[in-house]
mmCIF file of the N, C-alpha and C atoms, coordinates in Angstrom:
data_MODEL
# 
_entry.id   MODEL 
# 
loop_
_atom_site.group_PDB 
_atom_site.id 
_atom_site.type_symbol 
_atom_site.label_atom_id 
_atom_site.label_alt_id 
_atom_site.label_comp_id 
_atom_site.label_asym_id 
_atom_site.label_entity_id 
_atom_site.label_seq_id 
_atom_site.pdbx_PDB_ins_code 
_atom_site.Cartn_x 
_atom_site.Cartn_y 
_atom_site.Cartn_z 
_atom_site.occupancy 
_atom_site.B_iso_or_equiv 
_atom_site.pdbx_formal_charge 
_atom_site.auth_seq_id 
_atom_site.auth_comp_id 
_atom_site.auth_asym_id 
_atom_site.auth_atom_id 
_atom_site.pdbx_PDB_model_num 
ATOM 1   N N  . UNK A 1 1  ? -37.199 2.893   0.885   1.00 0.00 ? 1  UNK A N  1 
ATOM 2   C CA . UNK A 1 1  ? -36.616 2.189   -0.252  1.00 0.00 ? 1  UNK A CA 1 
ATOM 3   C C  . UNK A 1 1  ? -36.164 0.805   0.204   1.00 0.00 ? 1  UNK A C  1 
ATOM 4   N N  . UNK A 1 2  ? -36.205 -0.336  -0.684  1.00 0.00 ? 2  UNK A N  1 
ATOM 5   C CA . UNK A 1 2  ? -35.717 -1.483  -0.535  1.00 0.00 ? 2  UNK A CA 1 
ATOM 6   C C  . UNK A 1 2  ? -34.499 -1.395  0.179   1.00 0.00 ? 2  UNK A C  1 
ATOM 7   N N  . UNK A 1 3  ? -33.841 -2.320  0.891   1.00 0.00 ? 3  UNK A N  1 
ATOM 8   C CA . UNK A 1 3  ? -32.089 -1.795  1.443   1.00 0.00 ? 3  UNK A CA 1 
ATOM 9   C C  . UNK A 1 3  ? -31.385 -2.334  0.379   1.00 0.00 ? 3  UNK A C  1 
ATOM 10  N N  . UNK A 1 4  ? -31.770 -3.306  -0.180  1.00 0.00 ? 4  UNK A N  1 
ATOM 11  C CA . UNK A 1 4  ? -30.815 -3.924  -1.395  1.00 0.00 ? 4  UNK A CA 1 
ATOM 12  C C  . UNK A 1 4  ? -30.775 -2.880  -2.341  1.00 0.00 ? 4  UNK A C  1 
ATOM 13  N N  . UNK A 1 5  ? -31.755 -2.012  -2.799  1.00 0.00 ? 5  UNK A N  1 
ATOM 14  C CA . UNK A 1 5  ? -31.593 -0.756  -4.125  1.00 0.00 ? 5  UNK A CA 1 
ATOM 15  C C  . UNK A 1 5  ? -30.997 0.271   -3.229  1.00 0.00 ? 5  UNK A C  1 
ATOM 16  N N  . UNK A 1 6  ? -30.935 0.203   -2.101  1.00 0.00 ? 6  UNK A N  1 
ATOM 17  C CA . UNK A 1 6  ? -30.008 1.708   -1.386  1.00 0.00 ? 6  UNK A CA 1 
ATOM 18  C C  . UNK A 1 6  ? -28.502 1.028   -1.682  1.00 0.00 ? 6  UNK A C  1 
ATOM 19  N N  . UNK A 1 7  ? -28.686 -0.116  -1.008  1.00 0.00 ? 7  UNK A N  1 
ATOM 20  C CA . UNK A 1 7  ? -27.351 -0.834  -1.561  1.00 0.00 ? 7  UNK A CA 1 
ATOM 21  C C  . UNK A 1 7  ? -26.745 -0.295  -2.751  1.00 0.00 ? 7  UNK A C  1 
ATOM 22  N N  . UNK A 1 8  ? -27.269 -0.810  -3.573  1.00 0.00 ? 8  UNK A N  1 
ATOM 23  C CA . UNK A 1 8  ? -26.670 -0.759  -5.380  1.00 0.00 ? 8  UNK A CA 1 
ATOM 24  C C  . UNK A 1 8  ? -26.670 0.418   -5.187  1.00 0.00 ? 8  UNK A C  1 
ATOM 25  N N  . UNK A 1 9  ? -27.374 1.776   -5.028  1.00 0.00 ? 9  UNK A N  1 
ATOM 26  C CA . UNK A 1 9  ? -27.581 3.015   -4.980  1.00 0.00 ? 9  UNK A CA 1 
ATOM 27  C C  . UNK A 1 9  ? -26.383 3.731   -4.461  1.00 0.00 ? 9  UNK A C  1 
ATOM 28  N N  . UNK A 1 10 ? -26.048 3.437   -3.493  1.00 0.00 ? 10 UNK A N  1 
ATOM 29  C CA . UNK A 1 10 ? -24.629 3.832   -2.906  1.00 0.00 ? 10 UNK A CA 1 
ATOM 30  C C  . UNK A 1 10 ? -23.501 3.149   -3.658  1.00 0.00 ? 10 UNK A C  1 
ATOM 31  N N  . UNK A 1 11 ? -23.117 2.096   -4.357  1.00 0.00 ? 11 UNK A N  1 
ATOM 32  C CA . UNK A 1 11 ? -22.568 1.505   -4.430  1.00 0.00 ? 11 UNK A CA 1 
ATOM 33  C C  . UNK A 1 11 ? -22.223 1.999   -6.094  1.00 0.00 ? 11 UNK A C  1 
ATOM 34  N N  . UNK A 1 12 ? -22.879 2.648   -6.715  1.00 0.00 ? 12 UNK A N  1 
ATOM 35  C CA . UNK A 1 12 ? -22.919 3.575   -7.698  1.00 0.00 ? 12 UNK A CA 1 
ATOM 36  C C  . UNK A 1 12 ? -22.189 5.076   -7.734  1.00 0.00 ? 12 UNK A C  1 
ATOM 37  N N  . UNK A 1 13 ? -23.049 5.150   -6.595  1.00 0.00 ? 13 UNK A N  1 
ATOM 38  C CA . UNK A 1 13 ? -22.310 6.983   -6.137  1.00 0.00 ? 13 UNK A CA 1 
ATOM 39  C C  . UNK A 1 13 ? -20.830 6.780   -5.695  1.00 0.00 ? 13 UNK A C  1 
ATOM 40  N N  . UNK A 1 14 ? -20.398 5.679   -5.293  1.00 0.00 ? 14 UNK A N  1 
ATOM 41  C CA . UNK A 1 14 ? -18.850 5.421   -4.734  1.00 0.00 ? 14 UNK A CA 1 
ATOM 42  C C  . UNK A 1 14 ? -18.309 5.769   -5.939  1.00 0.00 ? 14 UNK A C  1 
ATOM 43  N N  . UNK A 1 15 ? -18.689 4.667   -7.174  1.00 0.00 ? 15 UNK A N  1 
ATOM 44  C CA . UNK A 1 15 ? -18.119 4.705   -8.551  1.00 0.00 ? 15 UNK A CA 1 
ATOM 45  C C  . UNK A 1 15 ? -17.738 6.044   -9.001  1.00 0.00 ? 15 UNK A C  1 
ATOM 46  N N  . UNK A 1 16 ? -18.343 7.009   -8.576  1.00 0.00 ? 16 UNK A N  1 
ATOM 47  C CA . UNK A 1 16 ? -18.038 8.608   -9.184  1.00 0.00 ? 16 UNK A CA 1 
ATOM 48  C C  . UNK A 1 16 ? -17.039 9.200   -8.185  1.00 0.00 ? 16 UNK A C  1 
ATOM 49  N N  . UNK A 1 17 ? -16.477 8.504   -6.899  1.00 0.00 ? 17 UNK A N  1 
ATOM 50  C CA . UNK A 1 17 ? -15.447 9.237   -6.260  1.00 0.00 ? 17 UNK A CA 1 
ATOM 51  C C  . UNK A 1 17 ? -14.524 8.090   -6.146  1.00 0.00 ? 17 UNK A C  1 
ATOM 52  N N  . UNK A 1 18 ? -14.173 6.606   -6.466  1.00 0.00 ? 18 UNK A N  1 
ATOM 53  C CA . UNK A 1 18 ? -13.428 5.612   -6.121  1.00 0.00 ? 18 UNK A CA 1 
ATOM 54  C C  . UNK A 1 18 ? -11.854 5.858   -7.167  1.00 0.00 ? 18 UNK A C  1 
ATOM 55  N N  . UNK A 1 19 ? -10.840 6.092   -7.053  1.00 0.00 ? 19 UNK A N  1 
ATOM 56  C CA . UNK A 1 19 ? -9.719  6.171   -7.811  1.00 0.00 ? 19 UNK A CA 1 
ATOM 57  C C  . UNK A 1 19 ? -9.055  5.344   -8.113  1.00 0.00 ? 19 UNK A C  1 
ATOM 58  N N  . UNK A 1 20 ? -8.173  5.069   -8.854  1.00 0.00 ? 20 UNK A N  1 
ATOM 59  C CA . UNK A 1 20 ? -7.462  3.817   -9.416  1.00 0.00 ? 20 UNK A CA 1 
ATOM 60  C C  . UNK A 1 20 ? -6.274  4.342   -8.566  1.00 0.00 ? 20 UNK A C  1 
ATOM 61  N N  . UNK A 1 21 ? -5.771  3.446   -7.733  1.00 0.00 ? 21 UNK A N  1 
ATOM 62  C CA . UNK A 1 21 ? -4.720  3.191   -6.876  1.00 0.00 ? 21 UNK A CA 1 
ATOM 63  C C  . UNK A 1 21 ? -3.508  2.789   -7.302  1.00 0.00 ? 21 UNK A C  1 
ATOM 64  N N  . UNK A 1 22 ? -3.080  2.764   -8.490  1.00 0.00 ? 22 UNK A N  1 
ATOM 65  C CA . UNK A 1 22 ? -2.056  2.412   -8.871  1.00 0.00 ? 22 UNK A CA 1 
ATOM 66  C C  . UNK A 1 22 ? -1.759  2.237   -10.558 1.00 0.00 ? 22 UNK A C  1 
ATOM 67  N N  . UNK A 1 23 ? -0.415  2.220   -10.968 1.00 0.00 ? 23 UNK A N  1 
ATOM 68  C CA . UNK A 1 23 ? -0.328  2.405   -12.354 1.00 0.00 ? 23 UNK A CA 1 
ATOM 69  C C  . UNK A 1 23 ? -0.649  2.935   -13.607 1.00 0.00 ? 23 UNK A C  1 
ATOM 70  N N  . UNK A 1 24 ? -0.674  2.951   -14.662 1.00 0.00 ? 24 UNK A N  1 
ATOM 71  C CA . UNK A 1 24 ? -0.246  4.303   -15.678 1.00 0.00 ? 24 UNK A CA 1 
ATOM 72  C C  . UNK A 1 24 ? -2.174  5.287   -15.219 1.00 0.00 ? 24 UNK A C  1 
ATOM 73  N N  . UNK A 1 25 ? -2.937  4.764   -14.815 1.00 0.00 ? 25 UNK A N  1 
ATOM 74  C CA . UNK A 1 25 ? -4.164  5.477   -14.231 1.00 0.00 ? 25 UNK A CA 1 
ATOM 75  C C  . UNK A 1 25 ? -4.305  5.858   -12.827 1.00 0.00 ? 25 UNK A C  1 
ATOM 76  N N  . UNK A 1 26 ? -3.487  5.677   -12.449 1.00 0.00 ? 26 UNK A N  1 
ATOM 77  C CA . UNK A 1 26 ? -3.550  6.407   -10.440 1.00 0.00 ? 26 UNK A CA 1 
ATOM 78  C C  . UNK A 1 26 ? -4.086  7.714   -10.532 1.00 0.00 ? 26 UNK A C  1 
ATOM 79  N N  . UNK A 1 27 ? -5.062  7.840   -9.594  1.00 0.00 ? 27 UNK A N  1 
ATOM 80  C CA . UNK A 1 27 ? -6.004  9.004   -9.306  1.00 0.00 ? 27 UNK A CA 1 
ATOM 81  C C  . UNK A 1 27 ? -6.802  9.116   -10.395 1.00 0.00 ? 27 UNK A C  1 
ATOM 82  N N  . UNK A 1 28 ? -7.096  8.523   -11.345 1.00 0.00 ? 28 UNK A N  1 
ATOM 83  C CA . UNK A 1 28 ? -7.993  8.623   -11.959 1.00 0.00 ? 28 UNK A CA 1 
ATOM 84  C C  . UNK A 1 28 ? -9.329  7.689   -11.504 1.00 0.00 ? 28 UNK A C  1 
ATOM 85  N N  . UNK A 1 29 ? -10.481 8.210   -11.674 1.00 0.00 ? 29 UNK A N  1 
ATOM 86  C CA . UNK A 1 29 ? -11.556 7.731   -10.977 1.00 0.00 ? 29 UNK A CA 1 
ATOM 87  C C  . UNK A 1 29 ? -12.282 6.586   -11.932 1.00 0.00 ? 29 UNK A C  1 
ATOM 88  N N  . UNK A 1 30 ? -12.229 5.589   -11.461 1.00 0.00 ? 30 UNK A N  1 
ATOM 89  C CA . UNK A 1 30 ? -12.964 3.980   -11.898 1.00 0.00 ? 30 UNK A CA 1 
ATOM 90  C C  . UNK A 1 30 ? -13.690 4.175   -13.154 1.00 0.00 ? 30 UNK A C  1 
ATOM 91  N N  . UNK A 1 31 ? -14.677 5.354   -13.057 1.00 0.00 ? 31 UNK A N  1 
ATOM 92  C CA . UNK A 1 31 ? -15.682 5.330   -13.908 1.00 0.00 ? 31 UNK A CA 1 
ATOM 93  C C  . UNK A 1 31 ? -15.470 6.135   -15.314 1.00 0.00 ? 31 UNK A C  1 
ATOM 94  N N  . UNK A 1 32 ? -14.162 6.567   -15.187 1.00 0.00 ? 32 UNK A N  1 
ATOM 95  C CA . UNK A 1 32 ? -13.097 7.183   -16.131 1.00 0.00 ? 32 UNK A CA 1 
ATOM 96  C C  . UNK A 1 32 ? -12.439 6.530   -16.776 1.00 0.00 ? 32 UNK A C  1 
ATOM 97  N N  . UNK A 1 33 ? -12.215 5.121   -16.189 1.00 0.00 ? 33 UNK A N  1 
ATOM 98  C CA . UNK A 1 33 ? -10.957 4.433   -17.134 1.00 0.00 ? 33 UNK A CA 1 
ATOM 99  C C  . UNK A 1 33 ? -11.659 4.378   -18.392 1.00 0.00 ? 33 UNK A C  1 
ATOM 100 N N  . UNK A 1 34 ? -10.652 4.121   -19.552 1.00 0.00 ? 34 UNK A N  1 
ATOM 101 C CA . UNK A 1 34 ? -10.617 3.544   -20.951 1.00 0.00 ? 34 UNK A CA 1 
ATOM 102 C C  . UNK A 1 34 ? -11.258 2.240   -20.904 1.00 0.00 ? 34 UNK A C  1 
ATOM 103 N N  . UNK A 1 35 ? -12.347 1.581   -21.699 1.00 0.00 ? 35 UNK A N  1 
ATOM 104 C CA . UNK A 1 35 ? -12.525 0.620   -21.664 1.00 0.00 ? 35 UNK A CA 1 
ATOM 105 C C  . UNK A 1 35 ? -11.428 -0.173  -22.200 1.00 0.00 ? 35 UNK A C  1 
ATOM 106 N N  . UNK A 1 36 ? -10.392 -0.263  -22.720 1.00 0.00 ? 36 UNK A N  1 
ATOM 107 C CA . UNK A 1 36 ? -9.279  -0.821  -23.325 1.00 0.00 ? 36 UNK A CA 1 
ATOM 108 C C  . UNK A 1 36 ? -8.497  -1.476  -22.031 1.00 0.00 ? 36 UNK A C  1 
ATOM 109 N N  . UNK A 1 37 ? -8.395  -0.729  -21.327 1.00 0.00 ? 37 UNK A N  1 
ATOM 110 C CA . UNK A 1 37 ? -7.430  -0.804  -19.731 1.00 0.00 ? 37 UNK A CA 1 
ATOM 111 C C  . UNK A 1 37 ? -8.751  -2.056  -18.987 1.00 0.00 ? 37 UNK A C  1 
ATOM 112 N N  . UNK A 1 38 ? -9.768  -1.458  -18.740 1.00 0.00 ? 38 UNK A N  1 
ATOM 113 C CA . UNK A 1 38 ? -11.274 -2.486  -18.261 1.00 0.00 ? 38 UNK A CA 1 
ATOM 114 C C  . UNK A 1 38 ? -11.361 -3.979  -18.682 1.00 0.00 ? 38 UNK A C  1 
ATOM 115 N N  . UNK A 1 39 ? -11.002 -3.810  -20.268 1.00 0.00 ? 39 UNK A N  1 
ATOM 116 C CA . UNK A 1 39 ? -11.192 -4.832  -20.975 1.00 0.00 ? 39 UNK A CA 1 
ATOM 117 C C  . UNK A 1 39 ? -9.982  -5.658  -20.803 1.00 0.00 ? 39 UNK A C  1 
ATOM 118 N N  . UNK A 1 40 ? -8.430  -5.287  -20.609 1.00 0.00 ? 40 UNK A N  1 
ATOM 119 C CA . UNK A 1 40 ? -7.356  -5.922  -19.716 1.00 0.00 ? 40 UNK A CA 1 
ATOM 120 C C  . UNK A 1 40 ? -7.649  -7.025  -18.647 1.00 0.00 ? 40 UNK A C  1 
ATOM 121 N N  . UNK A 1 41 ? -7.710  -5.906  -17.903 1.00 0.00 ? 41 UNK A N  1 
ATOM 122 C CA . UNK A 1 41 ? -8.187  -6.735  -16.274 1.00 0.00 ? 41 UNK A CA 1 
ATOM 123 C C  . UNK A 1 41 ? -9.839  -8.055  -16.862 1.00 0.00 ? 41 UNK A C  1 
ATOM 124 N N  . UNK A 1 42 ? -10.219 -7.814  -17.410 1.00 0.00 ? 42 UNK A N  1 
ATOM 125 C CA . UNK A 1 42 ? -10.971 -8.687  -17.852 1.00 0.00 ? 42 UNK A CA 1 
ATOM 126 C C  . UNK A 1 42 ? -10.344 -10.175 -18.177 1.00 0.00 ? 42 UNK A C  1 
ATOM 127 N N  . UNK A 1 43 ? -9.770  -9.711  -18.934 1.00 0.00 ? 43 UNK A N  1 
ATOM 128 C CA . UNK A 1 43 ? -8.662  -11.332 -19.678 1.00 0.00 ? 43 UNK A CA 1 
ATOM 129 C C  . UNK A 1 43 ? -8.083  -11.279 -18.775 1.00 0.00 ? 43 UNK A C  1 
ATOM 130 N N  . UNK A 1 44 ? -6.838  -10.553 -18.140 1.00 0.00 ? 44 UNK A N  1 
ATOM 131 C CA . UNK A 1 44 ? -6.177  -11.184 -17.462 1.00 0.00 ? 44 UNK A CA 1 
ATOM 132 C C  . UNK A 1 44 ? -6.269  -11.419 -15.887 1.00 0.00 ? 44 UNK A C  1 
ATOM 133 N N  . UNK A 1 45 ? -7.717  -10.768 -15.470 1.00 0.00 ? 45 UNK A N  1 
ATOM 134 C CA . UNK A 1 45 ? -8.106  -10.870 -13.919 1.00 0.00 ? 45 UNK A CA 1 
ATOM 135 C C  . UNK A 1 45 ? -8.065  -9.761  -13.690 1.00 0.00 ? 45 UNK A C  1 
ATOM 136 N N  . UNK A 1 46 ? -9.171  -9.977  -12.489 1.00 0.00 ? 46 UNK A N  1 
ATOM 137 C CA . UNK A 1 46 ? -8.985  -8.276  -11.742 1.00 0.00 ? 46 UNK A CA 1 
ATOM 138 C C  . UNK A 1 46 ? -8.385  -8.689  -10.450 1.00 0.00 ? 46 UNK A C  1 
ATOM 139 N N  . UNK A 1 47 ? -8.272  -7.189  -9.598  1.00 0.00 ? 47 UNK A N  1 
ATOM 140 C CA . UNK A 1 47 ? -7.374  -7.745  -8.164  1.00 0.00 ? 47 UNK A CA 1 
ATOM 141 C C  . UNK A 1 47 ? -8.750  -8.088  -7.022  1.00 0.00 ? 47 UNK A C  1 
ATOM 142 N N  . UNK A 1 48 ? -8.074  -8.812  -6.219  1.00 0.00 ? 48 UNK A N  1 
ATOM 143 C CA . UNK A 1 48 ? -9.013  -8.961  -5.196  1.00 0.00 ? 48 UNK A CA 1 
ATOM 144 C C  . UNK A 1 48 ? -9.444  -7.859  -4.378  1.00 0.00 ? 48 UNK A C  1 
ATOM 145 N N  . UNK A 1 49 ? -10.164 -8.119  -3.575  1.00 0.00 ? 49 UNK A N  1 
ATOM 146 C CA . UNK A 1 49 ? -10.980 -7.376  -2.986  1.00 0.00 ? 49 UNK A CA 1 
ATOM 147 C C  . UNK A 1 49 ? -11.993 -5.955  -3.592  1.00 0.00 ? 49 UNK A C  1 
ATOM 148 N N  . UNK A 1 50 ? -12.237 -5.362  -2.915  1.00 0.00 ? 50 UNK A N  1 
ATOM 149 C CA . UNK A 1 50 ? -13.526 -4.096  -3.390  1.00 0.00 ? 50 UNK A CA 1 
ATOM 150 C C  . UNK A 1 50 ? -12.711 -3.424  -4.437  1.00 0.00 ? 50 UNK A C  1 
ATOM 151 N N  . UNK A 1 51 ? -11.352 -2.886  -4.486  1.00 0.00 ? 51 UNK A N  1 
ATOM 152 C CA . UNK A 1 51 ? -10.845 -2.661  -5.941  1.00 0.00 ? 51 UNK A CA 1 
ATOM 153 C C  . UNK A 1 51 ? -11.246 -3.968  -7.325  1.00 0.00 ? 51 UNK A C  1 
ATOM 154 N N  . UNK A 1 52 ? -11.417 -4.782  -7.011  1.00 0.00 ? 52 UNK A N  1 
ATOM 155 C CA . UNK A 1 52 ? -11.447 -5.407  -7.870  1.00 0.00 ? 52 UNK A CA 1 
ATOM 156 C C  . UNK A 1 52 ? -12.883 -5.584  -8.234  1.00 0.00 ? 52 UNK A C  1 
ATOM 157 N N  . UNK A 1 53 ? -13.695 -5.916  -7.307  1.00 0.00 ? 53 UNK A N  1 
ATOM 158 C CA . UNK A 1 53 ? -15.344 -5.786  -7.416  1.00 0.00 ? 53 UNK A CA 1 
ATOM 159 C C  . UNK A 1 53 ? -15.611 -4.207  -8.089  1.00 0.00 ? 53 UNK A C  1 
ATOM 160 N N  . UNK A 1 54 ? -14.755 -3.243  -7.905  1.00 0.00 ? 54 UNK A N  1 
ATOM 161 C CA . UNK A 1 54 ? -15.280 -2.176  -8.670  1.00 0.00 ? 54 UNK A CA 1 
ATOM 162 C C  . UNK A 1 54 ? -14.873 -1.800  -9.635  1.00 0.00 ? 54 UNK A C  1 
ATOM 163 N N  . UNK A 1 55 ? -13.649 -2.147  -9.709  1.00 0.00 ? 55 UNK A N  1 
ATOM 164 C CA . UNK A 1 55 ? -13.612 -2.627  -11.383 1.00 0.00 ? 55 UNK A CA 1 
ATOM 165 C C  . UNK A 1 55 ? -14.321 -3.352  -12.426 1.00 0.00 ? 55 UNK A C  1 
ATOM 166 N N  . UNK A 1 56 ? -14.728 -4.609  -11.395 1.00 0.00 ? 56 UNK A N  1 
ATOM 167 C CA . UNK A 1 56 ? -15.773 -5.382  -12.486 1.00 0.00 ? 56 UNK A CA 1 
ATOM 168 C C  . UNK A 1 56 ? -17.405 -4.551  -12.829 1.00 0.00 ? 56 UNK A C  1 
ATOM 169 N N  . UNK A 1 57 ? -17.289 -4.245  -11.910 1.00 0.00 ? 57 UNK A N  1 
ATOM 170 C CA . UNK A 1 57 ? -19.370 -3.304  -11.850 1.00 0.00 ? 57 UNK A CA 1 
ATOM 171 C C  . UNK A 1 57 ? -18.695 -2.052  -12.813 1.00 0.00 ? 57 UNK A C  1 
ATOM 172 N N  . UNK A 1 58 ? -17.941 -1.265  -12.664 1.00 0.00 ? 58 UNK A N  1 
ATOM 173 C CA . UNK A 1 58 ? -17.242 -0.100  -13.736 1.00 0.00 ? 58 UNK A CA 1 
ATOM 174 C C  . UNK A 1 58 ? -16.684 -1.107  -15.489 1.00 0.00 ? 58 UNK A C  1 
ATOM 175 N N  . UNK A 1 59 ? -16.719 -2.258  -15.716 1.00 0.00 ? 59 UNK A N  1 
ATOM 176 C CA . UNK A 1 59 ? -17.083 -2.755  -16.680 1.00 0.00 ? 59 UNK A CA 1 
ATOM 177 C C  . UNK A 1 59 ? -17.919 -3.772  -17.563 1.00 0.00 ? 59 UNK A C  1 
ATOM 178 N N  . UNK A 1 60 ? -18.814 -4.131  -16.861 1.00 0.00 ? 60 UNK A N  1 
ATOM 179 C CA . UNK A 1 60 ? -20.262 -4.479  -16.487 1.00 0.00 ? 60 UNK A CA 1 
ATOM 180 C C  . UNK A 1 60 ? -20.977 -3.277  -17.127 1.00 0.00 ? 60 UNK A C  1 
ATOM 181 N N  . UNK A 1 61 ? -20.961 -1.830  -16.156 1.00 0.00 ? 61 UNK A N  1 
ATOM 182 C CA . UNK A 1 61 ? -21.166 -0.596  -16.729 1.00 0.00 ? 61 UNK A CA 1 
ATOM 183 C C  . UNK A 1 61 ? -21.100 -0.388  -18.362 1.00 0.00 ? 61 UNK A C  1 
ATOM 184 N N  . UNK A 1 62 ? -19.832 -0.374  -18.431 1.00 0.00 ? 62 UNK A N  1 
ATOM 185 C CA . UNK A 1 62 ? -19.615 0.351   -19.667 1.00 0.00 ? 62 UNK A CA 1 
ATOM 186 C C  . UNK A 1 62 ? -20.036 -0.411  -21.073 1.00 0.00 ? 62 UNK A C  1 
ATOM 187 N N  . UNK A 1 63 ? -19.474 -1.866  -20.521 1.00 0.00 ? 63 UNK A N  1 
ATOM 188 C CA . UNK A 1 63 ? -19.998 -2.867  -21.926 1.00 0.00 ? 63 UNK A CA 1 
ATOM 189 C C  . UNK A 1 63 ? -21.222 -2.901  -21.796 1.00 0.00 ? 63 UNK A C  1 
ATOM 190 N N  . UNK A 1 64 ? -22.100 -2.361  -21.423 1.00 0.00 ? 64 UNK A N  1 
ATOM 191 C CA . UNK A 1 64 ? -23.969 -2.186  -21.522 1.00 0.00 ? 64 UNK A CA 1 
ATOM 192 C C  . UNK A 1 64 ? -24.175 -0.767  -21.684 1.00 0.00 ? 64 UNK A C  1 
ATOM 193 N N  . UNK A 1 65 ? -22.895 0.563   -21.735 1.00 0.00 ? 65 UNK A N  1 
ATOM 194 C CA . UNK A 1 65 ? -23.486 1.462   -22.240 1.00 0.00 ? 65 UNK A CA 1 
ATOM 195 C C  . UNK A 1 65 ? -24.082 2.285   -20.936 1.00 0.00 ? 65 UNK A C  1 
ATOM 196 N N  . UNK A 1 66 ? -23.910 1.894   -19.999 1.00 0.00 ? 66 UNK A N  1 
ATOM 197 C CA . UNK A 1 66 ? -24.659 2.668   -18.574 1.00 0.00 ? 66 UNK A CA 1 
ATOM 198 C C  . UNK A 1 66 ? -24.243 3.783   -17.887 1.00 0.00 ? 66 UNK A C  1 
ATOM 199 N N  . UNK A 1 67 ? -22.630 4.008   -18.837 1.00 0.00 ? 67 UNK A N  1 
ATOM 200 C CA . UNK A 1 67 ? -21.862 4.841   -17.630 1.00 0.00 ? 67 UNK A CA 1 
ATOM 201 C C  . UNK A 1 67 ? -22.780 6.125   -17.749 1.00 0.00 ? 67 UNK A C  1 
ATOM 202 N N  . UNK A 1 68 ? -23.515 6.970   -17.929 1.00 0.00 ? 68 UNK A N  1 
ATOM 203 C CA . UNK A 1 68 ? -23.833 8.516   -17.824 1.00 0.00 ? 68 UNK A CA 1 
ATOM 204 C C  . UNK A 1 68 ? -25.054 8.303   -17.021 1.00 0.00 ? 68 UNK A C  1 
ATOM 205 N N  . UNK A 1 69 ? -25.606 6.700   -16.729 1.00 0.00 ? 69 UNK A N  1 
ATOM 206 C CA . UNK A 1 69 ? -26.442 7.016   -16.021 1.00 0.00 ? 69 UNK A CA 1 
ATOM 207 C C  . UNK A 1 69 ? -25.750 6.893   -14.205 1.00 0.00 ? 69 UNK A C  1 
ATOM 208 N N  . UNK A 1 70 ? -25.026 6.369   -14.365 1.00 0.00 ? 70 UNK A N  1 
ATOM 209 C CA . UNK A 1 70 ? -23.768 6.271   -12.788 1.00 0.00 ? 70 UNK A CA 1 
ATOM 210 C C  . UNK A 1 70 ? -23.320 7.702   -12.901 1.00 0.00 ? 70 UNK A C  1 
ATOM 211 N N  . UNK A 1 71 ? -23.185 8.490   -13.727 1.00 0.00 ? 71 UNK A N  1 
ATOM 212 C CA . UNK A 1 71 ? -22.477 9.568   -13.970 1.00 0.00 ? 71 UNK A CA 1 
ATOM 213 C C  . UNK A 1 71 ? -23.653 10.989  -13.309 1.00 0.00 ? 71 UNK A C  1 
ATOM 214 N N  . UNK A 1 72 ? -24.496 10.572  -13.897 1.00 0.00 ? 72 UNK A N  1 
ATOM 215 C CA . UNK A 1 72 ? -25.527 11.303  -13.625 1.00 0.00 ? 72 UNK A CA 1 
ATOM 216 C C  . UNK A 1 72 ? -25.911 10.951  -12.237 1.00 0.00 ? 72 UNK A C  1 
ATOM 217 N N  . UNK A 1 73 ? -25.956 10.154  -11.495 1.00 0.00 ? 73 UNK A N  1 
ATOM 218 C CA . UNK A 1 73 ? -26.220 9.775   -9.991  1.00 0.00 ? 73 UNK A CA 1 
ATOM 219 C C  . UNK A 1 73 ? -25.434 10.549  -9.430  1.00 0.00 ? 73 UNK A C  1 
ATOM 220 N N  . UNK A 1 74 ? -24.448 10.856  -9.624  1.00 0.00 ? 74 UNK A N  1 
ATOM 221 C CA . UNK A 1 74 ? -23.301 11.272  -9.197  1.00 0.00 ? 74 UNK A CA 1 
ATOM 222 C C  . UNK A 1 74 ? -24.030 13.094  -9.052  1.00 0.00 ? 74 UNK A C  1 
ATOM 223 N N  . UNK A 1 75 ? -24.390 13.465  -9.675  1.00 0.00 ? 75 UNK A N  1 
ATOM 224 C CA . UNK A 1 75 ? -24.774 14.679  -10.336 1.00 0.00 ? 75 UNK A CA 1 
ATOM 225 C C  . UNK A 1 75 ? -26.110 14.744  -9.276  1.00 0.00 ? 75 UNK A C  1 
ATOM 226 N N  . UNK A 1 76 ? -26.613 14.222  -9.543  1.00 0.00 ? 76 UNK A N  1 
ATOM 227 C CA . UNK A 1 76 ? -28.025 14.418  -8.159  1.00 0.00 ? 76 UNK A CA 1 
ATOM 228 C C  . UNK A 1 76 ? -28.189 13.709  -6.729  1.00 0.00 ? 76 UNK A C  1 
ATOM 229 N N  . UNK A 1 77 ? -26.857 14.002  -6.402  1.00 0.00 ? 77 UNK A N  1 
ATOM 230 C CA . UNK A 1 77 ? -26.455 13.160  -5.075  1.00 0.00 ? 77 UNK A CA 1 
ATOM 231 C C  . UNK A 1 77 ? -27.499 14.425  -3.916  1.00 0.00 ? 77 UNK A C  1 
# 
């Protein structure tokens, strides 16, 4: 496989075990949040680093409708 699509490929399957680290969603997993909470951090910024990059790809996701196919990766790991 390409390394860049193993890339994205892994980087997907994280999305189904990565947790929200803090506030009224702690331990809840990225690909779970409410788009309402997604759509927040949108306007008002996300945090830096890989929490924040996976927040943005987990709403990227959802405003295109993709999450069951990340969901489903997850499922044929």
């Amino acid at each position: 496989m390409i390394p860049e699509l193993e890339k994205q490929k892994e980087l997907l399957k994280e999305l189904n075990s990565f947790e929200m680290p803090f506030g009224k969603y702690s331990g809840r997993k990225l690909i779970n949040l409410p788009s309402y909470y997604l759509e927040w951090f949108e306007r008002k910024g996300f945090p830096e680093g890989k929490l924040g990059q996976m927040l943005r790809l987990v709403y990227e996701i959802k405003l295109n409708g993709l999450e069951d196919i990340v969901k489903k990766i997850n499922i044929n790991k």
